[in-house]
Backbone and ligand atoms as CSV (ligand in chain L), in Angstrom:
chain,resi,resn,atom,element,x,y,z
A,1,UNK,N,N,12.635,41.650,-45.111
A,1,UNK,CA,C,12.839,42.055,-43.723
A,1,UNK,C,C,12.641,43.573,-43.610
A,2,UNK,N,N,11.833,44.375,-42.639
A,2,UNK,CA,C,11.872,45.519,-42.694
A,2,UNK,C,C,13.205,45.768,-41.723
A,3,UNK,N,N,13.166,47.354,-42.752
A,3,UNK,CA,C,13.866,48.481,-42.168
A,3,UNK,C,C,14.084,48.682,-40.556
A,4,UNK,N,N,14.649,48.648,-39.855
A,4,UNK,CA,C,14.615,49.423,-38.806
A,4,UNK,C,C,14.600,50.562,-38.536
A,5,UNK,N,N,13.225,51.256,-38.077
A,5,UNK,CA,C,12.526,52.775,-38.174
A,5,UNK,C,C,13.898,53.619,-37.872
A,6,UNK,N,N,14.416,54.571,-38.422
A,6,UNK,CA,C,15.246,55.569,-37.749
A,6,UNK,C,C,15.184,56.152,-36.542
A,7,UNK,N,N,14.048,56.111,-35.949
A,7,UNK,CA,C,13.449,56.648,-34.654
A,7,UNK,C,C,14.018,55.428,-33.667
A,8,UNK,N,N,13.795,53.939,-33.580
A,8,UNK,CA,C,13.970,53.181,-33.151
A,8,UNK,C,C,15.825,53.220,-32.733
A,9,UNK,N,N,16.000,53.482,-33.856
A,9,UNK,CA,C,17.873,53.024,-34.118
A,9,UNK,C,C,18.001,54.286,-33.198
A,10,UNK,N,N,17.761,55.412,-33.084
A,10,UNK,CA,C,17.649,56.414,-32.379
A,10,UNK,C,C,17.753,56.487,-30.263
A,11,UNK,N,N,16.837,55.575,-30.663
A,11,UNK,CA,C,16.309,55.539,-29.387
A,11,UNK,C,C,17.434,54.691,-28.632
A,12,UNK,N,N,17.563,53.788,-29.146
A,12,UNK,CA,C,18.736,52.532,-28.534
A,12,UNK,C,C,19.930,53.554,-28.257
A,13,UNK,N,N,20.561,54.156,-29.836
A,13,UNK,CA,C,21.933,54.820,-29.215
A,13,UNK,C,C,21.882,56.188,-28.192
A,14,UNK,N,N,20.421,56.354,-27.889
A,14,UNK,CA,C,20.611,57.742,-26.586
A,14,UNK,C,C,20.064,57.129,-25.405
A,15,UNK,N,N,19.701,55.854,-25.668
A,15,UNK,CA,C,19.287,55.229,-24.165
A,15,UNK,C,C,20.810,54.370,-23.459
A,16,UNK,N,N,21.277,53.605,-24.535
A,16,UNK,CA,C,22.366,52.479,-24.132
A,16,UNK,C,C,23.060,52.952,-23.291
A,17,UNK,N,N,23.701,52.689,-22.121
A,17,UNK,CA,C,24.700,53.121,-21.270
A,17,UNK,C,C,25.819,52.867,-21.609
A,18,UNK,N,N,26.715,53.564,-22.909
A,18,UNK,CA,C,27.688,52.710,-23.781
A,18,UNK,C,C,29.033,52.909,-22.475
A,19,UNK,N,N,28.830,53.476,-21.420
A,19,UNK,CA,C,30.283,53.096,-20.481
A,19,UNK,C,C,30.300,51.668,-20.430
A,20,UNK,N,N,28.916,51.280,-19.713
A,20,UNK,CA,C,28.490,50.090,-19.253
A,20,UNK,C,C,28.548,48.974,-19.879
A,21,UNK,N,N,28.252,49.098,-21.017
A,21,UNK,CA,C,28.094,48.035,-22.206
A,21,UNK,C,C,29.741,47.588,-23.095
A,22,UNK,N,N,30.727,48.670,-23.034
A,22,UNK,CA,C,32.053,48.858,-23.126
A,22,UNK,C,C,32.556,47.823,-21.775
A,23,UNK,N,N,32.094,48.413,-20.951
A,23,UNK,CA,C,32.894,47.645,-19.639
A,23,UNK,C,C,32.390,45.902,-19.807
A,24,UNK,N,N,30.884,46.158,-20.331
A,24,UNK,CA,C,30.759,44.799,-20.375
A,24,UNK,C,C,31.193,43.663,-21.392
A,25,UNK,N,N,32.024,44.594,-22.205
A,25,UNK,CA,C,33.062,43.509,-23.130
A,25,UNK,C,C,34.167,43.190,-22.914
A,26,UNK,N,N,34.450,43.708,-21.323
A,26,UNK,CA,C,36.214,43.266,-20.851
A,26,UNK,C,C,36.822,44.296,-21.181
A,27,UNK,N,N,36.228,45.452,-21.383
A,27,UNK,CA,C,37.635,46.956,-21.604
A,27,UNK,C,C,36.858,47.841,-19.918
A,28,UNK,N,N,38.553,47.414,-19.382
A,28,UNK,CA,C,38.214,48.430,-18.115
A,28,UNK,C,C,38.463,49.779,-18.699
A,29,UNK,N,N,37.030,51.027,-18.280
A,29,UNK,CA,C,37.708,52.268,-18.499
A,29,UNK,C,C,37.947,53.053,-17.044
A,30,UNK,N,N,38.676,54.331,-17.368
A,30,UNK,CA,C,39.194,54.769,-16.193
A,30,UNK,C,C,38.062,56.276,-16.936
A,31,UNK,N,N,37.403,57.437,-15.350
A,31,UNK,CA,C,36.700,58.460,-16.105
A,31,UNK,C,C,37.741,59.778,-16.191
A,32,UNK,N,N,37.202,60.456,-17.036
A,32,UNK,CA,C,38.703,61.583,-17.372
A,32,UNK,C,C,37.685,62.547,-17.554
A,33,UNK,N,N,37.422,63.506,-16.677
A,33,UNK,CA,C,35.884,64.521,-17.274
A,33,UNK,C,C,35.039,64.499,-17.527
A,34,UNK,N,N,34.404,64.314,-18.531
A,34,UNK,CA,C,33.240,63.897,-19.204
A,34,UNK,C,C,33.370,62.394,-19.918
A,35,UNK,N,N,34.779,62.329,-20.559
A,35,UNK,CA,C,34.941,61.205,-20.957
A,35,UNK,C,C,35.726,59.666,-20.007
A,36,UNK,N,N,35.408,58.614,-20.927
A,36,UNK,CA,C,36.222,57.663,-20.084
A,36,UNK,C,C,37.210,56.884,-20.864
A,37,UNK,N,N,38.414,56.464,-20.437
A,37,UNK,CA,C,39.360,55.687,-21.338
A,37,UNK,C,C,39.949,54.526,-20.956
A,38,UNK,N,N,40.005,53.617,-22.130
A,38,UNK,CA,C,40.951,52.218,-21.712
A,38,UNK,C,C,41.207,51.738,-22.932
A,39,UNK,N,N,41.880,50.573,-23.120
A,39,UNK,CA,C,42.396,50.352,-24.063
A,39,UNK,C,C,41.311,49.234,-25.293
A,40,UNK,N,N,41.637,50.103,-26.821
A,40,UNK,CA,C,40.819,49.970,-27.841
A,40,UNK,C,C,40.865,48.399,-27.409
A,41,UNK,N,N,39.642,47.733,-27.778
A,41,UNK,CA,C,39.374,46.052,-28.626
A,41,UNK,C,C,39.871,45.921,-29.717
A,42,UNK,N,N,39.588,47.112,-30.936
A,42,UNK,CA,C,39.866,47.117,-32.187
A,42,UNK,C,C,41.413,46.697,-32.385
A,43,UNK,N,N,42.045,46.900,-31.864
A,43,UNK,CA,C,43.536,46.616,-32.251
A,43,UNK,C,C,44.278,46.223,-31.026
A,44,UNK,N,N,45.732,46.370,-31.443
A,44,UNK,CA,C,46.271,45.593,-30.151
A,44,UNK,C,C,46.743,46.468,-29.119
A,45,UNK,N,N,45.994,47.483,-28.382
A,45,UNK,CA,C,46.235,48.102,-27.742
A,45,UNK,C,C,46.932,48.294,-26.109
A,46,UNK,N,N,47.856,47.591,-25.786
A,46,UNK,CA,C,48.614,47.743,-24.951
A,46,UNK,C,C,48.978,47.937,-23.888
A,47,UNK,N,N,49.703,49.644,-24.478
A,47,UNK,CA,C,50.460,50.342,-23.004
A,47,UNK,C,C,49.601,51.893,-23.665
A,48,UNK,N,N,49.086,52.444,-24.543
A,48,UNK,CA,C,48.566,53.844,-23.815
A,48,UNK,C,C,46.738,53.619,-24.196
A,49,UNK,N,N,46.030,53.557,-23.233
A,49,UNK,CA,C,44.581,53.655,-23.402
A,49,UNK,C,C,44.375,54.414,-24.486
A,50,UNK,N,N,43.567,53.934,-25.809
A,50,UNK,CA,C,43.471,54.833,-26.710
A,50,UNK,C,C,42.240,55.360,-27.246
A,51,UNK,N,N,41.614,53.755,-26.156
A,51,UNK,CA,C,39.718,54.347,-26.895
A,51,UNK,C,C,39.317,55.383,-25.750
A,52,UNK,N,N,39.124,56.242,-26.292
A,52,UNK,CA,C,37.673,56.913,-25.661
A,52,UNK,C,C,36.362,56.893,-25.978
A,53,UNK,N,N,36.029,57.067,-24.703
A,53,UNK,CA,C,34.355,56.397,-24.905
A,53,UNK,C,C,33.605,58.317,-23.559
A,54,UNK,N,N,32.609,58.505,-25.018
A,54,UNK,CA,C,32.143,59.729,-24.432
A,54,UNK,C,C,30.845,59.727,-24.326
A,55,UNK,N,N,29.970,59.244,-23.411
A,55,UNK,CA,C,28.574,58.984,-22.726
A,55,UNK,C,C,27.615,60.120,-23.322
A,56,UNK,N,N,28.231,61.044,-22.832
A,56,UNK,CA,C,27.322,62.715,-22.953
A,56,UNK,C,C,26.761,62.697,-24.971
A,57,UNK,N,N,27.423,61.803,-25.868
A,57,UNK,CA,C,27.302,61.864,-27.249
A,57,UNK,C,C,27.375,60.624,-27.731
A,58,UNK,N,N,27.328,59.424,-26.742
A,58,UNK,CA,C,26.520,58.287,-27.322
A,58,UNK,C,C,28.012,57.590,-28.064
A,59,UNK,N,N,28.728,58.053,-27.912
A,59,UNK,CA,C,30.323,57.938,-29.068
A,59,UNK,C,C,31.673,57.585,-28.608
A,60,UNK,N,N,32.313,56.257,-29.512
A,60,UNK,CA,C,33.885,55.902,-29.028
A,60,UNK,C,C,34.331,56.340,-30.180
A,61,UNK,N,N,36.120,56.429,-29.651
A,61,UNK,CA,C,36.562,56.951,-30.469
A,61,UNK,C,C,38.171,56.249,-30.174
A,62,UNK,N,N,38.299,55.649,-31.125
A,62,UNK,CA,C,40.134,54.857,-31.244
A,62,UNK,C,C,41.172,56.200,-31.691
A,63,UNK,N,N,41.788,56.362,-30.463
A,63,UNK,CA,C,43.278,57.479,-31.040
A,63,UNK,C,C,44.282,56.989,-31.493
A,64,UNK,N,N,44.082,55.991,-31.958
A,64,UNK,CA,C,45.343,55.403,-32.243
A,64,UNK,C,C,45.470,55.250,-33.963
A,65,UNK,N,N,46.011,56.404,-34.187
A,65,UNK,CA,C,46.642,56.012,-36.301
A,65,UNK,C,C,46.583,54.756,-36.988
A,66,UNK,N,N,45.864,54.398,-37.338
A,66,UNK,CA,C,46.102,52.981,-38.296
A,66,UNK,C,C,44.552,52.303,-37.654
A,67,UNK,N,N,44.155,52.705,-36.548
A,67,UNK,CA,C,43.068,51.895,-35.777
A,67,UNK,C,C,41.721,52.972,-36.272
A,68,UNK,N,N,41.604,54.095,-35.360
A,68,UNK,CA,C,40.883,55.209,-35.418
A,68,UNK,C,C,39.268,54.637,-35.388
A,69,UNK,N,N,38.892,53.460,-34.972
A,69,UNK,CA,C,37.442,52.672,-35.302
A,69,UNK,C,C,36.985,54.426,-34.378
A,70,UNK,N,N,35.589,54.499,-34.411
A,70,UNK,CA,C,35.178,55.396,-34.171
A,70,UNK,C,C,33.580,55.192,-34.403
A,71,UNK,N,N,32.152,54.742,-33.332
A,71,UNK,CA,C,30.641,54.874,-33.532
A,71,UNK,C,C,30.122,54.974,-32.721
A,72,UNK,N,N,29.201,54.311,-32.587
A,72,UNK,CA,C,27.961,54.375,-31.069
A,72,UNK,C,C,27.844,52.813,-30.852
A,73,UNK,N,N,26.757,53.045,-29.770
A,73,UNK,CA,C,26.825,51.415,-29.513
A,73,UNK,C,C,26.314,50.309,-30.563
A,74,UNK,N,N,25.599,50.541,-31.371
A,74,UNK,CA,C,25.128,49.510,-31.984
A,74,UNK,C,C,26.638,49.603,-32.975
A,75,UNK,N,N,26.931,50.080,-33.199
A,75,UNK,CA,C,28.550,50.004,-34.061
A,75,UNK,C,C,29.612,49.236,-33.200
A,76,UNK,N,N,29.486,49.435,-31.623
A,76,UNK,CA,C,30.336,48.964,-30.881
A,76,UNK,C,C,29.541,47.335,-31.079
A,77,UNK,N,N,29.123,46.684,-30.674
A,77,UNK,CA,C,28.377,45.633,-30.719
A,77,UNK,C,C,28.740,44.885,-32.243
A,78,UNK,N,N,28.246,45.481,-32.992
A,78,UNK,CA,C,28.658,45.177,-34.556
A,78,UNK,C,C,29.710,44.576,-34.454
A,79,UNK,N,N,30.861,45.361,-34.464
A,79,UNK,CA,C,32.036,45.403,-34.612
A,79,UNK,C,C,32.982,44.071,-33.206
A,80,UNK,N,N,32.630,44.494,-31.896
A,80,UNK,CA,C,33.140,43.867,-30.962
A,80,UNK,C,C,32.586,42.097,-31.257
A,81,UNK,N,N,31.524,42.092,-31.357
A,81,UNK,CA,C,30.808,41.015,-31.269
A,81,UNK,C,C,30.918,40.061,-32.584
A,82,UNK,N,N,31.094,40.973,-33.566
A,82,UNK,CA,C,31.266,40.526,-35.275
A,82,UNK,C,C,29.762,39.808,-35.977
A,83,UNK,N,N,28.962,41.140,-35.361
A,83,UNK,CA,C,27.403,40.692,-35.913
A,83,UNK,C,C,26.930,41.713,-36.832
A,84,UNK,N,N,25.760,41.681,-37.288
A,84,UNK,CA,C,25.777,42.280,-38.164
A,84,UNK,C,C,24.868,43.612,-37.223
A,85,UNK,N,N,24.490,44.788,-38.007
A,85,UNK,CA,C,24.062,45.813,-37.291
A,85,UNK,C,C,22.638,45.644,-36.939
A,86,UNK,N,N,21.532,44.892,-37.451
A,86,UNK,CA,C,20.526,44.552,-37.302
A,86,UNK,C,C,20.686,43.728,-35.785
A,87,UNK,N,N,21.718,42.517,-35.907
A,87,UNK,CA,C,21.595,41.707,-34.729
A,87,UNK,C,C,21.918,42.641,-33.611
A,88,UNK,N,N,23.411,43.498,-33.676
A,88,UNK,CA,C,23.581,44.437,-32.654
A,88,UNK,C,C,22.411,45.302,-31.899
A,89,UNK,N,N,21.505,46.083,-32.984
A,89,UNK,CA,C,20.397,46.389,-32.522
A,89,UNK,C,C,19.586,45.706,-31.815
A,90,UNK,N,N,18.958,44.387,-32.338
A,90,UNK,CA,C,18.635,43.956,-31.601
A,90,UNK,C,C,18.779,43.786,-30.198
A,91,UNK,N,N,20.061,42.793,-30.133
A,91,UNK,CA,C,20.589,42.888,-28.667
A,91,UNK,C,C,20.684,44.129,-27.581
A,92,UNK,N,N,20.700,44.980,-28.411
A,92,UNK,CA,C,20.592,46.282,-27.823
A,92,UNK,C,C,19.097,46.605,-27.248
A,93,UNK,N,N,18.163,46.930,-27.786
A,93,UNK,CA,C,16.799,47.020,-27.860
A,93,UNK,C,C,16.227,46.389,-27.365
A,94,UNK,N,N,15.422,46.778,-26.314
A,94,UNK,CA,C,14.684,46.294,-25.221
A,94,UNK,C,C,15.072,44.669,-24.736
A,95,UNK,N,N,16.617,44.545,-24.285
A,95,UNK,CA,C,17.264,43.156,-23.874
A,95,UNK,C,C,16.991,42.127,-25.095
A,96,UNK,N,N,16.708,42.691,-26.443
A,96,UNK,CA,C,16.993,41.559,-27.475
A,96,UNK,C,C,15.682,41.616,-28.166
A,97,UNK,N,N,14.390,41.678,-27.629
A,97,UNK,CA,C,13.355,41.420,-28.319
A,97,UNK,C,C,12.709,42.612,-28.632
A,98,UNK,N,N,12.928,43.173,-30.318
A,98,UNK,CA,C,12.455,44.086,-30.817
A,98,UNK,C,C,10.992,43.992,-31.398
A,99,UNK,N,N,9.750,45.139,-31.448
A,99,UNK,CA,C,8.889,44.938,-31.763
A,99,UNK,C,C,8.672,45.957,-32.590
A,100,UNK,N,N,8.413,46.469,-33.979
A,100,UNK,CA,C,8.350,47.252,-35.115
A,100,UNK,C,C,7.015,47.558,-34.591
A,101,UNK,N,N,6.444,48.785,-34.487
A,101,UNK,CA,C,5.244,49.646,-34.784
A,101,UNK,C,C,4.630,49.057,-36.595
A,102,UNK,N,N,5.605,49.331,-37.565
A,102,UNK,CA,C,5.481,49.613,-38.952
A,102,UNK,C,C,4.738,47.434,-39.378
A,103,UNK,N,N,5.411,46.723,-38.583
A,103,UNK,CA,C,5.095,45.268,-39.193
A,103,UNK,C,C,4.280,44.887,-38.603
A,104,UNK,N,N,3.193,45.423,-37.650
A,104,UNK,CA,C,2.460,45.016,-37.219
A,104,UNK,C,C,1.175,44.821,-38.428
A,105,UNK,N,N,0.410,43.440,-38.262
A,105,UNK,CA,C,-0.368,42.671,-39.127
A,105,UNK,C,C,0.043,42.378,-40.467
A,106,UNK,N,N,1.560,42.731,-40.879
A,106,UNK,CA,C,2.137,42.155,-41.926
A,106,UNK,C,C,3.006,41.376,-42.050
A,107,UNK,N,N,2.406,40.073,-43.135
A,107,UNK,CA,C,3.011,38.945,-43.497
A,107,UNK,C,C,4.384,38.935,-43.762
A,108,UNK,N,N,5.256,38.562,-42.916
A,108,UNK,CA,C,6.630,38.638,-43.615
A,108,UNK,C,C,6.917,37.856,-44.714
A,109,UNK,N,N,7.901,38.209,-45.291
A,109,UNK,CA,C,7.666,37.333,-46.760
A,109,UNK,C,C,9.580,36.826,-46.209
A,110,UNK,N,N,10.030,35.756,-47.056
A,110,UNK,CA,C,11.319,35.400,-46.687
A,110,UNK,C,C,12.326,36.291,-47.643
A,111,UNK,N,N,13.390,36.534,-47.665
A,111,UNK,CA,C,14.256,37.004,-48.553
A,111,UNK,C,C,15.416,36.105,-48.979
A,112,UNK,N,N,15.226,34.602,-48.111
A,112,UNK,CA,C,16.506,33.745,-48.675
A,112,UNK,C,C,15.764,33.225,-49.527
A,113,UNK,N,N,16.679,32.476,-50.408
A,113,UNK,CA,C,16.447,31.983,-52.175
A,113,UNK,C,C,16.199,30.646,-51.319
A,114,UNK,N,N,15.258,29.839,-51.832
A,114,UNK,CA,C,15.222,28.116,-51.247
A,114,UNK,C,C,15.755,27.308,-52.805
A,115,UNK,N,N,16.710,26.577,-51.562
A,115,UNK,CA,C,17.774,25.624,-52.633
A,115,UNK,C,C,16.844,24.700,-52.785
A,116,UNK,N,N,17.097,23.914,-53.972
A,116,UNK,CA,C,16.654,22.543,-54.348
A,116,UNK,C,C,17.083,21.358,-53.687
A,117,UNK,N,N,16.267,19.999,-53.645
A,117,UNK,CA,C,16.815,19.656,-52.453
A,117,UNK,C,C,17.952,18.347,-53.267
A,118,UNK,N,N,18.668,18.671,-52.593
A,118,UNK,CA,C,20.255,17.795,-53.259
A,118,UNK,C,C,19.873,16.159,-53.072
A,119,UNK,N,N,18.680,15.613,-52.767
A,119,UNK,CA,C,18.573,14.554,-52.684
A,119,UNK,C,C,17.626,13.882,-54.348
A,120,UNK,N,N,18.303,12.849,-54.615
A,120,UNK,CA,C,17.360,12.684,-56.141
A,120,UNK,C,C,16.974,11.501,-56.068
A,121,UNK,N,N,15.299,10.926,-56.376
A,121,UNK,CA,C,15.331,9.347,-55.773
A,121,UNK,C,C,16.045,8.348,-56.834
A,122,UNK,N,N,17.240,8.287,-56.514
A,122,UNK,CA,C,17.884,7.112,-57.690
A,122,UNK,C,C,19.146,6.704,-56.864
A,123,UNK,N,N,19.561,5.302,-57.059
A,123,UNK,CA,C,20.536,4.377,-56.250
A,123,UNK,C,C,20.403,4.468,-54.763
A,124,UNK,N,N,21.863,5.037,-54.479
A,124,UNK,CA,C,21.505,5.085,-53.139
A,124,UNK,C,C,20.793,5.812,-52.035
A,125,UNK,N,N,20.713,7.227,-52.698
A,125,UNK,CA,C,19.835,7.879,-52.440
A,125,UNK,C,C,18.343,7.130,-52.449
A,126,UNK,N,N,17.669,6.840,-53.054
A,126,UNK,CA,C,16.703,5.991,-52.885
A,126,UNK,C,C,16.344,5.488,-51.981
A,127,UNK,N,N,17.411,4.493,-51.645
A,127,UNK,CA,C,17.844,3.559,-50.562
A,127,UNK,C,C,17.547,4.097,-49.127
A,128,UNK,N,N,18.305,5.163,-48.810
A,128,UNK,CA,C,18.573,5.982,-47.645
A,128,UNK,C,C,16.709,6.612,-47.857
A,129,UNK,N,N,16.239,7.117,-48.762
A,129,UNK,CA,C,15.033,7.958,-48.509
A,129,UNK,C,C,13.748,6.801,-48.260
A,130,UNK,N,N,14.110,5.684,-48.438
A,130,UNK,CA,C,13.165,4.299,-47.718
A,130,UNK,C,C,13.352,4.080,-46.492
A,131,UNK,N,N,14.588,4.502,-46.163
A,131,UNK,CA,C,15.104,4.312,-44.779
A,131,UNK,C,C,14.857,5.359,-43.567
A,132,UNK,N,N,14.872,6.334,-44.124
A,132,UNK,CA,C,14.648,7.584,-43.454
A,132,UNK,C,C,12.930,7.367,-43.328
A,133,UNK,N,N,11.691,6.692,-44.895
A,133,UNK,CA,C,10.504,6.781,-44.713
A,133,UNK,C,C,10.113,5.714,-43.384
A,134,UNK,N,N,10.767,4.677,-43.415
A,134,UNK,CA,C,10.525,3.628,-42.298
A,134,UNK,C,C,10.869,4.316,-40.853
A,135,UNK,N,N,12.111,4.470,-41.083
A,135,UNK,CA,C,12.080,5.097,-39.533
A,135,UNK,C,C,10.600,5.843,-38.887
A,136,UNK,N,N,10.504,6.876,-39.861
A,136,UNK,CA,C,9.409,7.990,-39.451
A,136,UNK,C,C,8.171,7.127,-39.368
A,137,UNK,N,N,7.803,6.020,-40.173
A,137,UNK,CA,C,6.897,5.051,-40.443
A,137,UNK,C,C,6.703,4.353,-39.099
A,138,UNK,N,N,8.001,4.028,-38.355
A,138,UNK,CA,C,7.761,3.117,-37.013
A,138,UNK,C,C,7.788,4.229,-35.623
A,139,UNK,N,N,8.494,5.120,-35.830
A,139,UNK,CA,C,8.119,5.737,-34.733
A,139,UNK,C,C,6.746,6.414,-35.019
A,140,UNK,N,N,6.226,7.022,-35.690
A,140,UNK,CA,C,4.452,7.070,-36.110
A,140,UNK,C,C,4.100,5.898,-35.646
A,141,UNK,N,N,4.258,4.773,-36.020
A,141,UNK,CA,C,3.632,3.318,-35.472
A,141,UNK,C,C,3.179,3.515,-33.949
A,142,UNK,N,N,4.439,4.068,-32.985
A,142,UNK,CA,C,4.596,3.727,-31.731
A,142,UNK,C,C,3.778,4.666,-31.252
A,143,UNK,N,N,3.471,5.678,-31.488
A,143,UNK,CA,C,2.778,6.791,-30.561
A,143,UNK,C,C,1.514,7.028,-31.394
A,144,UNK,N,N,0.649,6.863,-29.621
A,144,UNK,CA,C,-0.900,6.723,-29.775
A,144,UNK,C,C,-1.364,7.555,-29.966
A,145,UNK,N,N,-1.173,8.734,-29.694
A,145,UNK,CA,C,-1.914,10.131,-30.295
A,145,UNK,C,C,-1.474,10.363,-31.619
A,146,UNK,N,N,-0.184,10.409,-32.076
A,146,UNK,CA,C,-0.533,10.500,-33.610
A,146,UNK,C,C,-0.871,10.189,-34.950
A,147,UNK,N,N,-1.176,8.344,-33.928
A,147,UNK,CA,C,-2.035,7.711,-34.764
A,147,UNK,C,C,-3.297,7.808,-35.057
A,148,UNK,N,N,-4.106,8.748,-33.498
A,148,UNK,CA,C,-5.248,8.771,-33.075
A,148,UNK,C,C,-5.248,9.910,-34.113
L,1,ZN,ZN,ZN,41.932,51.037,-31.829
């Protein structure tokens, strides 16, 4: 899987409207100056608003001792959502569908290991993999184009 260009990851956390995207996880904030506040997701935050969330630097920040989470939006996403930072990006980045400059005309190759397949033809297994061939055998039967 490639990298996600640094420029790219870039671009998302100075474009995202992280008030907006905060508000859009169910944390009302209230604005205080430059910054805005309401209460962290990260923990069980209560009775004193502890996240701040500061637009002008792309950045939240948990005041609360023991909590202190503290990133940008693709960290907020990560974290709120419990995805990984690639997916966050994504979702972030142009409404979900990212397009790499760098992978263009290259073959992706897979990076998961392919398991062996847990089926072995002996007893009942056997049995079931005749059963499974017939099925596929009669519905092939029934349809004229893919017989044709
Ligand atoms: Zn917190």
């Amino acid at each position: 899987m490639a990298r996600i260009p640094e420029t790219e990851i870039q671009r998302v956390k100075t474009q995202c409207d992280l008030v907006a995207l905060v508000q859009s996880r169910g944390v009302a904030l209230k604005q205080q100056g430059s910054n805005w506040t309401g209460l962290c997701p990260f923990h069980d935050d209560r009775k004193t608003p502890n996240l701040i969330v500061t637009p002008g630097k792309g950045l939240f920040r948990c005041m609360a001792s023991g909590c202190g989470k503290t990133g940008n939006a693709i960290q907020f996403v990560q974290w709120h959502d419990g995805v990984s930072f690639r997916h966050a990006f994504e979702l972030l980045a142009n409404g979900g569908t990212v397009a790499f400059e760098q992978t263009g005309g290259r073959t992706k190759v897979s990076t998961v290991p392919k398991l062996p397949c847990p089926l072995s033809p002996d007893g009942d297994e056997a049995v079931l993999l005749d059963e499974i061939a017939d099925f596929y055998h009669q519905r092939l039967a029934r349809n004229p184009a893919a017989l044709d």
